[in-house]
Structure formats: C-alpha cells, structure tokens
NUTI-719012 format. One record per residue (C-alpha): residue number from 0; x, y, z. Coordinates in steps of 0.25 Angstrom, whole numbers. Example, Ala and Ser with C-alpha at 12.3 -4.5 7.8 and 13.67 -1.06 7.14 Angstrom:
REM residues 2
     k      px      py      pz
     0      49     -18      31
     1      55      -4      29
This chain:
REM residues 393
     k      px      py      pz
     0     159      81    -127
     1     147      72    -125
     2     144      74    -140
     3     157      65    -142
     4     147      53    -139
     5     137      57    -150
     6     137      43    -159
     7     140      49    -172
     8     154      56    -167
     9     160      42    -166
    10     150      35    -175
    11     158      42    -188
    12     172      37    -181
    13     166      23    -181
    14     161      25    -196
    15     175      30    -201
    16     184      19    -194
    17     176       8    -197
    18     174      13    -212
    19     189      12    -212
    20     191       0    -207
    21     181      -8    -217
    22     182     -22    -220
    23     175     -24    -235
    24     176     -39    -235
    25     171     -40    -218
    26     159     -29    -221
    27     145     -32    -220
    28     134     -24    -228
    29     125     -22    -218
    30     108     -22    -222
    31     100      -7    -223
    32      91     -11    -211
    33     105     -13    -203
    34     112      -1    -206
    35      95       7    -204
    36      94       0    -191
    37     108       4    -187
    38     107      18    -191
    39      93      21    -184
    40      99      15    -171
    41     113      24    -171
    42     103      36    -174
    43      94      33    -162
    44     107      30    -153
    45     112      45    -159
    46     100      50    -156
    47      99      45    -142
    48     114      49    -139
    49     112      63    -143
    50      99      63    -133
    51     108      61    -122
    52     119      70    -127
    53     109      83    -127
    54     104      78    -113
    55     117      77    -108
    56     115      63    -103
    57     127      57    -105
    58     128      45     -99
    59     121      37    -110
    60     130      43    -122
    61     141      32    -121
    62     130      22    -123
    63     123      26    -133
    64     137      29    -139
    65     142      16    -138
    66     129      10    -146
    67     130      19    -158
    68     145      16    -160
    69     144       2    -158
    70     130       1    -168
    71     138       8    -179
    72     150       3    -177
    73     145     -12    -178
    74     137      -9    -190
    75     149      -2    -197
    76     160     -11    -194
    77     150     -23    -200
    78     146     -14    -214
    79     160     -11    -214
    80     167     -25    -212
    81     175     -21    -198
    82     171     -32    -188
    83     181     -28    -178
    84     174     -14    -176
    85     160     -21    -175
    86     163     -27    -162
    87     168     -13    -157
    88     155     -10    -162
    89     147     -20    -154
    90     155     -18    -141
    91     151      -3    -142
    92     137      -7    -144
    93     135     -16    -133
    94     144      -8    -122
    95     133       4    -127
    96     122      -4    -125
    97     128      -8    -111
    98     130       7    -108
    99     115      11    -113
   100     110      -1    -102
   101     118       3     -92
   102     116      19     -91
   103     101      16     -94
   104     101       5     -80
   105     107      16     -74
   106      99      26     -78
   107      88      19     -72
   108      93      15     -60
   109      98      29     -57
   110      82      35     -58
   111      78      25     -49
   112      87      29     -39
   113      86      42     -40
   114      71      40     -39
   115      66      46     -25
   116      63      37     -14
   117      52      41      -6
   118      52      37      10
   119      42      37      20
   120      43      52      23
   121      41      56      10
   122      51      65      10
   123      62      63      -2
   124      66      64     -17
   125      56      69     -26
   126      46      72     -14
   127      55      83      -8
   128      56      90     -22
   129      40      89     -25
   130      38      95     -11
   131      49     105     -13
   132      42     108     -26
   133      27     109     -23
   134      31     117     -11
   135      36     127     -19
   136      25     128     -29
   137      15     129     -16
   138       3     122     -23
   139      -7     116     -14
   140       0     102     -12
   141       0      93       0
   142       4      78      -1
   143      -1      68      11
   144       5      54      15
   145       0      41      12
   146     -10      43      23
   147     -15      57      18
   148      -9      66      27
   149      -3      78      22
   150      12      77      22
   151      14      90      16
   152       8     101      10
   153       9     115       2
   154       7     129       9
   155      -3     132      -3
   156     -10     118       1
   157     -13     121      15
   158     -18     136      11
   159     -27     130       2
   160     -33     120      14
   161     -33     134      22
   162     -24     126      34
   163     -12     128      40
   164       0     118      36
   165       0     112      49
   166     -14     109      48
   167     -11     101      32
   168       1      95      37
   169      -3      81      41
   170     -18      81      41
   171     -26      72      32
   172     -27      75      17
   173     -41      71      18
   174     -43      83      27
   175     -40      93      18
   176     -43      87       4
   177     -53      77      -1
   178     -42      66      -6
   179     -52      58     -14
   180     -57      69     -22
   181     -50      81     -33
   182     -57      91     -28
   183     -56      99     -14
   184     -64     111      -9
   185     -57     118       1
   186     -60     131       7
   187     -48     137       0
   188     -58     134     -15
   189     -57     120     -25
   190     -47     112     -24
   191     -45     101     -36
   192     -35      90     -29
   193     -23      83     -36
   194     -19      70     -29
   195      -6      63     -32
   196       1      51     -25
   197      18      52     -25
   198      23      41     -18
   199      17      39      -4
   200      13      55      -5
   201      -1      59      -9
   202      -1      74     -16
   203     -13      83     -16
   204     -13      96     -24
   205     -23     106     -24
   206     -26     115     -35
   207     -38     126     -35
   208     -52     123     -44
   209     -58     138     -49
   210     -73     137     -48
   211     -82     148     -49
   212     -90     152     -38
   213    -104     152     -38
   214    -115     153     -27
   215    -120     138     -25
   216    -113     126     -33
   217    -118     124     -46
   218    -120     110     -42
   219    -134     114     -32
   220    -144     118     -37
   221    -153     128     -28
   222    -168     124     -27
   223    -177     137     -30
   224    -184     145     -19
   225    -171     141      -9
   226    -163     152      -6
   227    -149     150      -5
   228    -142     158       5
   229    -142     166      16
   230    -142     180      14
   231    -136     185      24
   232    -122     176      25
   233    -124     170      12
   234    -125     156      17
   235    -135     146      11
   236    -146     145      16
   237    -153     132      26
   238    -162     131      15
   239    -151     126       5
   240    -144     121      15
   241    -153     110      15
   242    -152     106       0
   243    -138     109      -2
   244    -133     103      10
   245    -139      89       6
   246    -132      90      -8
   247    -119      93      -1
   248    -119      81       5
   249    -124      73      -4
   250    -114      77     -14
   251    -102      75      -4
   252    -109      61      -2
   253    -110      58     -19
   254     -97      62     -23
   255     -90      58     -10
   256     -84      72      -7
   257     -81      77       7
   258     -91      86      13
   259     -89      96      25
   260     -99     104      34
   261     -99     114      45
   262    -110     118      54
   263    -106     131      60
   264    -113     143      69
   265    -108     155      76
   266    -112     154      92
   267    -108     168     101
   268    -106     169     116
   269    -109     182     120
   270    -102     188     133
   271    -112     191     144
   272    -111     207     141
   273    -115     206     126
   274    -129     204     120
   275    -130     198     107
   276    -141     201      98
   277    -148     192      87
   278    -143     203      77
   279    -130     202      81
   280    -129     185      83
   281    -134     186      68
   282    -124     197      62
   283    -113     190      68
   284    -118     177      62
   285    -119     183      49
   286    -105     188      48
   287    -101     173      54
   288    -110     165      43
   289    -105     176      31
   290     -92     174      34
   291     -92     157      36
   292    -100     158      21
   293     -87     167      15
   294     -79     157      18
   295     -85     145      11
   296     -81     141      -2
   297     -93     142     -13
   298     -94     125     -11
   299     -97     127       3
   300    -111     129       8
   301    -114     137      21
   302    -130     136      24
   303    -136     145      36
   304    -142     135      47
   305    -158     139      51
   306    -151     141      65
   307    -140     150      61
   308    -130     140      59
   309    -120     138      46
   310    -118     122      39
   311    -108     122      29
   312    -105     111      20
   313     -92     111      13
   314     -91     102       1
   315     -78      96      -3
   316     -70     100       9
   317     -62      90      16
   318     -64      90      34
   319     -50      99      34
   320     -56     111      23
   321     -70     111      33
   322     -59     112      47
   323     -54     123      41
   324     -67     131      38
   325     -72     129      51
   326     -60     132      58
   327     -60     145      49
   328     -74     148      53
   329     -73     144      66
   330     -66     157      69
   331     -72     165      60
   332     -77     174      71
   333     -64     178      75
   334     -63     185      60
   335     -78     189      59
   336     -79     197      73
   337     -72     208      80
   338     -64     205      92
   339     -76     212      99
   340     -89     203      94
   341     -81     191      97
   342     -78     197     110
   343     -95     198     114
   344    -103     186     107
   345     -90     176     106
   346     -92     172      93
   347     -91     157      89
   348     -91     146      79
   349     -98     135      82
   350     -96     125      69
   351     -95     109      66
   352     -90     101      54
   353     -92      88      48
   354     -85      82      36
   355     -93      72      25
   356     -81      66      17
   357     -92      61       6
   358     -90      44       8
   359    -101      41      16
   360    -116      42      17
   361    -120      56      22
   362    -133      65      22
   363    -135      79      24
   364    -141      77      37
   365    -132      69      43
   366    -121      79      38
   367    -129      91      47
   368    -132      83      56
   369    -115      79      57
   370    -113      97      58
   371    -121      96      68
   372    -115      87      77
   373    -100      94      76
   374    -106     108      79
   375    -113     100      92
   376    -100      94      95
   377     -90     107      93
   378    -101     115     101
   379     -97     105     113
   380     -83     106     109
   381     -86     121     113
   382     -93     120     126
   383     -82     110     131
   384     -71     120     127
   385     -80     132     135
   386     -80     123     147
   387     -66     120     148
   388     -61     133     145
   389     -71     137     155
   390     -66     129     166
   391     -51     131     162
   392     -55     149     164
C-alpha cells in the first residue's frame, strides 16, 4: 500500500488527462532548459520518495508527493495549453512544500525533546543505559563528579586498583589515578588512561600496556664496578640505591609525575621464655625482605638499608596504589609465618610512607629524610596503642 504514493503511479494519470484535455491555441512551447530542469528535479524528488518508502518512513511521503504532482502538473498543463489544471498544479506544489516544512519542524522538535535531560543526580536517560552497558562488559570503568570523587565504578575497575568497592566508592580520583597524565602504574602492571567528560560526569577507562620485563629499566644505566643486588633477597643494593634513588626523584620532579616511597623494617618481641638468635632474626628477615621484593612490579625499586632496613620507591603510583601496598606488606607476616613463630618472636612491621606528586621542588635528601619522619611517627602510633591497650588489660 505505501508504494500507492510512488510519484510515477499518478504522474502517468496526470500525463494522460492532461494530454486529453489540450488546448492547441492556449499551449506554450516551453525552452529545453525548462523541461531539463523540471525533469532532474522530479527524478530527485522520485529518488527521495523511494528513500523513504524502503525505510519505511512514511510520514514525509505525502510531501514529497504533493511536490512531484504539482511540478509536472504545472509544467504539462502550460506545454499543453490547460491553465485550469495549472493552478491544480500550483496548489499541490505549495500544500507539498508546506507539508515538507512542517514534518521537517517537527521532526526537529521531536529530537530535542526526546534528547535526555540530565539532573543533578546524574541519574537518567542515556546515562542509565551507558551504566547499564558498561556494567555488563565489566571493563575497567569508573566516572567521578565534578569534583572528582568516584560516583561509580566497575567490579573489573576496583580489581585492577586491588580495593574493595567500598574503599573506590567516593574516595578521590586523584587517590587512585594520576588524572593529569595517560599513563598509571599500578600494582595490578601498566595502565594507559582514557579520560572523557559527558555532561557533569568525568569517565576514566583503563586498559593494560604489555612491556616486557627486564631487570633494571633500560632508561638507567648502571655504572661499572657497582654491584646491583643483593644476593640473598634479591633487592638492590645501598650502593645503587644511592644513584638511583637521586634519579628517581629527579625524574618525578622533570616530568611532573607522582612519586611514592616506603621505609619499611621487621622488629620482633620475643616472650620471656624464647631466646632469639642472630641466625634466626636474619633467616626471618630474609623470608620477610624476599617476599616484599616478589611483590614489587619491575618499575619499582626495593634497596637493602646499611642497618637492615627496606626503602622503596614506587614510581608513577598515586598515594591510594602505595596504601594498598603497605597495607599488603604490613601483614605479610601473618602469610609468611606459622602460627607457632608468630606465637614466640611476635613478628611485626614497622613501615612509613610519603607521596611526591611531581609539582614542587624536591631533592632526594629531603625525600628520605620525609620516610624517615613517618616511620618515627608510626613507631609512636605504636607505643601509644601498647600503652592503652596495656592499661585497658
């Protein structure tokens, strides 16, 4: 049924009754360019009907079918000398051409209100079906508001940030991800960053960078005659330590990248009925400092202290990714020693933190010296907690 508006169905009828009813002496021989001009246009309007008609869009069909019959019934009824049927002709033209305006106002008029409207809580239209969506696919998503909390974020997201939902969910972007730069190293690998602003909503996807690994990044160079690591928890060593640490910082500082670093040492209170050895302080050290360096990423640098300690600096982490490392290592004991160890020497953790975000002016020594000030203030931390939990036993 909707080919019935197909131009030349009716265009044919037009031709024959106006053929019939020809005026010789009232007829006008109308130029080439005229009838050329006439022709292109009804094929372009034939053309544009039977668009629509495969579409299935209707609603512009009686336009477009009002213009092509009035345009070749106004030039026929001129070439063949009937003037009554030329102002049939011109009446179905401008009646098409009012059709044409008024479905293409309202065509317009009906995307704009069918357009979305986002309010404050960022919770309608095309919003819920991109959450809906992404939610599905699980990739690592999260979108913040304008003030860069996290509003919402994917299962896969917070698996790659290695925290619980509750801990992602309305903490600081900024936390988590470096927002000014495209790159993120997060103990989960590389993460190249994709950041897009939709409406009052800022979206942050993550997707992996493959590097392959090597021993010491290709970007420092190790002077000869320093040896490299340790051998015996395959940390560097305080000899390097001193030249890489330097660099570290001083690259942070150049490319204003963020910078995080832990000072970290394992202390042990032995009950009045064990004697601890040397031997045995250092084999549990060991198996302390080897595990803390397995689970360091090949951009991180641990280095052995003269006086046993760990420093490590984690470059390109955000203040959230270093947390969650030292809050991993912190009860690293509890997976490294049976029930009875623990039980004898109490093993414990004793670590500090500080985070460089890259903007300001800052020297290695300073940066140390900053470590060594957090472990000072979390070994008071400690001896206030002992002394109340004393006094409340």
């Amino acid at each position: 049924m909707r080919w019935i508006f197909f131009p030349p169905v009716f265009s044919f009828v037009f031709l024959i009754i106006t053929a019939m009813l020809r005026d010789r002496a009232a007829a006008v021989s109308l130029p080439p360019t005229l009838w050329g001009i006439t022709v292109a246009a009804y094929i372009f309007m034939c053309a544009l009907s039977l668009y629509y008609i495969v579409r299935g869009d209707n609603k512009y069909n009686a336009g477009i079918f009002s213009l092509t019959q009035g345009l070749i019934i106004s030039v026929l009824s001129v070439q063949f000398g009937t003037i009554g049927m030329s102002w049939i002709g011109l009446m179905l033209f401008l009646f098409g051409l009012m059709m044409m305006f008024f479905y293409t106002t309202r065509s317009s008029t009906e995307k704009v209100e069918a357009a979305p409207v986002v309010n404050t809580d960022n919770q309608v239209g095309t919003y819920e079906r991109a959450d809906s969506l992404i939610e599905k696919l699980d990739l690592p998503i999260c979108y913040t508001d304008s003030t860069g909390t996290i509003a919402w974020a994917t299962e896969s997201f917070c698996e790659v940030l290695g925290l619980a939902e509750e801990d992602v969910f309305g903490s600081a972007v900024n936390d988590h991800l470096p927002i000014d730069g495209q790159e993120a190293v997060l103990e989960s690998g590389k993460w190249e960053i994709t950041q897009k602003k939709e409406g009052s909503r800022f979206y942050f996807s993550l997707k992996p960078i493959h590097e392959e690994k090597s021993a010491a990044p290709a970007m420092f160079e190790t002077p000869a005659g320093i040896i490299l690591y340790d051998n015996d928890t395959g940390l560097y060593t305080d000899e390097y330590r001193k030249i890489r640490g330097p660099e570290e910082v001083s690259r942070a500082q150049r490319y204003k990248r963020p910078l995080s670093g832990m000072l970290l040492g394992l202390t042990f209170e032995p009950s009045s009925t064990v004697t601890m050895t040397k031997e045995q302080e250092a084999m549990l050290e060991k198996a302390f400092k080897t595990r803390v360096q397995a689970a360091l990423r090949t951009t991180d640098c641990g280095f052995l202290m003269p006086d046993g300690r760990m420093q490590v600096l984690l470059p390109e982490t955000p203040q959230g990714g270093a947390k969650t490392l030292l809050s991993r290592i912190i009860t690293m004991p509890q997976d490294i020693f049976d029930e009875e160890i623990r039980s004898a020497v109490n093993p414990k953790v004793l670590g500090g933190m500080f985070f460089y975000n890259g903007t300001t002016r800052m020297e290695y020594g300073i940066f140390s010296a900053a470590l060594e000030e957090s472990v000072a203030k979390s070994k008071q931390s400690a001896v206030v907690q002992a002394t109340q939990a004393t006094q409340a036993a």
